[in-house]
C-alpha positions in Angstrom: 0.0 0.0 0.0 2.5 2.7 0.7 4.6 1.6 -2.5 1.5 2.3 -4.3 0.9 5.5 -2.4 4.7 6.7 -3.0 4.3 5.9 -6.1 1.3 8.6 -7.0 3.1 10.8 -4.2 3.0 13.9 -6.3 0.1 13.7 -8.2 -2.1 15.6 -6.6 0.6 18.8 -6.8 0.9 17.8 -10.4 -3.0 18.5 -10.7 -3.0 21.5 -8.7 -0.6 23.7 -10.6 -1.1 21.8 -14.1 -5.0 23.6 -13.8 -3.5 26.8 -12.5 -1.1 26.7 -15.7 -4.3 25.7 -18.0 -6.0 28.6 -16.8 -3.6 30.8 -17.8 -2.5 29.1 -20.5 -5.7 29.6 -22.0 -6.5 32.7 -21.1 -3.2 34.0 -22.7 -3.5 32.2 -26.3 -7.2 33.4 -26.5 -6.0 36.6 -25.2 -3.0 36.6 -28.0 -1.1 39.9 -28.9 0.8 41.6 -25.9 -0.7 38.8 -23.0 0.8 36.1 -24.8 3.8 37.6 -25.9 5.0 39.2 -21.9 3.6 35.5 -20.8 6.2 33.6 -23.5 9.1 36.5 -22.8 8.5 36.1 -19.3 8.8 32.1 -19.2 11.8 32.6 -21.8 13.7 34.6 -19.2 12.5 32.5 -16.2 13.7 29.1 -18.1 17.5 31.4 -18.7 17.4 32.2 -15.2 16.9 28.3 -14.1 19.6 27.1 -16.7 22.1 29.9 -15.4 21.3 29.0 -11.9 22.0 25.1 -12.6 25.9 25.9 -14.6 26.8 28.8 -12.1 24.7 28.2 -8.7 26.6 30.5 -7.0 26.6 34.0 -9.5 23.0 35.3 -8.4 23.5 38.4 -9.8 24.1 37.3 -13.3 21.3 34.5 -13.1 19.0 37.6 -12.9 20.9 39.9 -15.6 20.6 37.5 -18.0 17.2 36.4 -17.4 15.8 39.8 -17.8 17.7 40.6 -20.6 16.3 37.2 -22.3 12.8 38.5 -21.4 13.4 41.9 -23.1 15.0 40.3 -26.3 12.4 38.1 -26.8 9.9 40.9 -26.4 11.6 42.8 -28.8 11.8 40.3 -31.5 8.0 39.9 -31.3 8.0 43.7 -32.7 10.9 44.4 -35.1 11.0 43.6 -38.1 12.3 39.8 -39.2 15.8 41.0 -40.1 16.2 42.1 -36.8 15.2 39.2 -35.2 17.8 36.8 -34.8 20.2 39.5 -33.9 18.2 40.6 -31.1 18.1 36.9 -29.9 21.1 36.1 -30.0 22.6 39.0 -28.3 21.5 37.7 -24.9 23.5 34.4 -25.7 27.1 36.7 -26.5 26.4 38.0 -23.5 26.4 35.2 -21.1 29.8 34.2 -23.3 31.3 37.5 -21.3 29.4 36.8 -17.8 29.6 33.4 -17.2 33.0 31.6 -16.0 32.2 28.6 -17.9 30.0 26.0 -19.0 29.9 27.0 -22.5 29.3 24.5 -24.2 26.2 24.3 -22.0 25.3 27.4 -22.8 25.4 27.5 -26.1 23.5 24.6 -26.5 20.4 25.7 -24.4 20.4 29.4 -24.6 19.7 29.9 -28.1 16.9 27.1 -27.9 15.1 28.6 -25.3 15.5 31.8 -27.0 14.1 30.9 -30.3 11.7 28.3 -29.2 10.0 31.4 -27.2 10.1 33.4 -30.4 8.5 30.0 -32.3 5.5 30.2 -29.8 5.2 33.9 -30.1 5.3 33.7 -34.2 2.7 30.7 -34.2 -0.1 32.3 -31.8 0.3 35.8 -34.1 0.9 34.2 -37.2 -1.4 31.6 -37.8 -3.8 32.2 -34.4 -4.6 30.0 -31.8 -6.1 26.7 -33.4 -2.3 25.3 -34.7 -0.6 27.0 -31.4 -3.9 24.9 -29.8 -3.0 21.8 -31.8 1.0 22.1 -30.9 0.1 22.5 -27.1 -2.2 19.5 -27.1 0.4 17.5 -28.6 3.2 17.9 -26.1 0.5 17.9 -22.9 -1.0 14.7 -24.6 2.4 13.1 -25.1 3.5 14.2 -21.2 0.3 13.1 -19.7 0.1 9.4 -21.4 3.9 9.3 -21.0 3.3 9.5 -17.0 0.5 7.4 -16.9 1.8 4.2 -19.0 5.1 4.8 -17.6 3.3 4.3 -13.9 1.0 1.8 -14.9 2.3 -0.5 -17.4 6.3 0.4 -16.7 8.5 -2.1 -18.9 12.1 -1.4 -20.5 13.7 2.0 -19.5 14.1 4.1 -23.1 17.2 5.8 -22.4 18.4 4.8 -18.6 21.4 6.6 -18.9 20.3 10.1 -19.0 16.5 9.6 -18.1 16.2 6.6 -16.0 12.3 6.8 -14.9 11.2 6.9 -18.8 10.2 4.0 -20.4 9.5 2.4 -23.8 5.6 2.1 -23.0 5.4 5.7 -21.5 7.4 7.2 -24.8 5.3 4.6 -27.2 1.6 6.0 -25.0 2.4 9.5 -26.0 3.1 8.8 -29.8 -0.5 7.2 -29.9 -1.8 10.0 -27.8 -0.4 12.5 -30.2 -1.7 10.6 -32.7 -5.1 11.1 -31.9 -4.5 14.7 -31.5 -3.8 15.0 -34.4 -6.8 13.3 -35.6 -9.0 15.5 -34.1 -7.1 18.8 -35.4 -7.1 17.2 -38.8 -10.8 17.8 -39.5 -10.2 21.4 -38.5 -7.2 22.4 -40.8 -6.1 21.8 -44.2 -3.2 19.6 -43.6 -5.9 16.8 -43.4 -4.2 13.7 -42.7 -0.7 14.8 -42.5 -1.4 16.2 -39.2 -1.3 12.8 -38.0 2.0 12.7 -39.0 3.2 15.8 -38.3 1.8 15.2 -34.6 4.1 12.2 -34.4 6.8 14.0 -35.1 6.4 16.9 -33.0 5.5 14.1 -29.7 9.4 13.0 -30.5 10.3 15.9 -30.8 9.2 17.4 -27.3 10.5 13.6 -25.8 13.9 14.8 -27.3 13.3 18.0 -25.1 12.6 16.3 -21.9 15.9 14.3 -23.0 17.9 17.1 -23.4 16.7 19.1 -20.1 17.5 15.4 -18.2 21.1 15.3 -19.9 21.6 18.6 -18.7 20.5 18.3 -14.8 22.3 14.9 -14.8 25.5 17.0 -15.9 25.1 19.8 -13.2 24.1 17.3 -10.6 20.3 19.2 -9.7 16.6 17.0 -9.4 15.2 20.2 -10.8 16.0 23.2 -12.4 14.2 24.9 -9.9 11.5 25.0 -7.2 9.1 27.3 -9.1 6.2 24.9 -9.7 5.0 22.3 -7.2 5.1 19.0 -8.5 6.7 19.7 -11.5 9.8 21.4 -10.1 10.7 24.7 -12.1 9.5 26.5 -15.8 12.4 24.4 -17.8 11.1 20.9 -16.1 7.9 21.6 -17.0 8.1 23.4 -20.9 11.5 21.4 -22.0 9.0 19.3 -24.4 7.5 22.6 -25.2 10.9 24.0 -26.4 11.3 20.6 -28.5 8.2 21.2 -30.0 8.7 24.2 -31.3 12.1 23.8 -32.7 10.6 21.1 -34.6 7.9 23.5 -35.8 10.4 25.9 -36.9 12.6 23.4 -38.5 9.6 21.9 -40.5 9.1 25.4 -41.6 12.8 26.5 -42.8 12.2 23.2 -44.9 9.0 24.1 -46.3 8.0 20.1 -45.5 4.5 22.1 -43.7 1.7 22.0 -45.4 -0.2 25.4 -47.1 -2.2 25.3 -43.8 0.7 25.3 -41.2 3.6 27.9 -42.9 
């Protein structure tokens, strides 16, 4: 009884702040324009705070510099115009290169993902409105929530011990299916018909590759969680790391032009 109790331990915390982020969530991609875009700029500089806080624990001062100046760039790429874009988001990534002591190959791994994944979710909501930013979000939460639940319930081979030990083949299989059927109910809706189906595979992977990533990362700096920020899910990167994979599978789709007339 109290394996089975330990095991569901957090659930109920889960629940709690997963409605309070729905609600907002929500609230902010119906809301689009300047909600949205301080909500994503915000998260963008709370995710650089947690990733400066897990390479250099001990520099406070910078942690906050260059979260702030991550939440300014990215809400100033959502209103220049597109050749001034990637400058803008990239000068917050030179400038940890000058602030930080080390860890850069860290950093220049994750920074620039966070920073243009945030700019991805801001382009998508303004772009082409809330129904495909809808369709992206239901994806990754789909994939997450049957990921959890098979993982729990049915458990089985580990899919990558080494770097993420409680995943497993059943919980990363569950959320291919469960994207899957996202993207059969979006399909209807949308003129990439069918291909969504597809296209919802591949952006579930995707978002598992985030998780991945975030996982390597921790395991590298030695921290459970990037920070403390959200109860049961630990802090913004823990909890949006599939998000970030997501979108830079969005965007890469798009520099391809493999997105149908619908999507780009």
């Amino acid at each position: 009884m109290s394996s089975a109790s330990g095991r569901w331990a957090d659930l109920l915390p889960r629940l709690g702040s997963a409605i309070v982020m729905l609600i907002v969530g929500a609230y902010a991609v119906w809301a689009g324009g300047a909600v949205f875009t301080i909500l994503i700029a915000a998260c963008s500089g709370g995710m650089i705070w947690e990733l400066t806080r897990m390479l250099e624990p001990e520099n406070r001062a910078v942690q906050l510099q260059l979260g702030g100046l991550v939440a300014v760039a990215v809400l100033a790429a959502a209103y220049v115009p597109v050749q001034f874009v990637l400058p803008i988001l990239l000068a917050p990534v030179m400038a940890g290169r000058s602030q930080l002591s080390g860890h850069m190959r860290d950093w220049f791994s994750y920074a620039p993902w966070v920073l243009l994944a945030g700019f991805g979710f801001i382009w998508l909501r303004n772009t082409l409105g809330p129904s495909w930013l809808l369709w992206l979000i239901g994806v990754v939460v789909a994939t997450d929530v049957a990921g959890y639940f098979a993982g729990k319930i049915i458990g089985g081979p580990k899919f990558w011990p080494r770097i993420s030990p409680k995943k497993t083949w059943s919980g990363t299989s569950a959320g291919w299916v469960a994207a899957a059927v996202v993207g059969a109910v979006f399909a209807g809706q949308t003129e990439a018909g069918s291909l969504l189906v597809v296209l919802s595979v591949l952006v579930s992977f995707a978002s598992q590759l985030g998780d991945v990533a975030e996982s390597a990362l921790k395991r590298r700096t030695g921290v459970k969680d990037s920070s403390a920020l959200i109860p049961g899910h630990g802090g913004l990167f823990d909890r949006f790391d599939g998000m970030l994979g997501a979108s830079a599978m969005i965007l890469i789709l798009m520099l391809l032009g493999a997105l149908p007339n619908g999507v780009a």
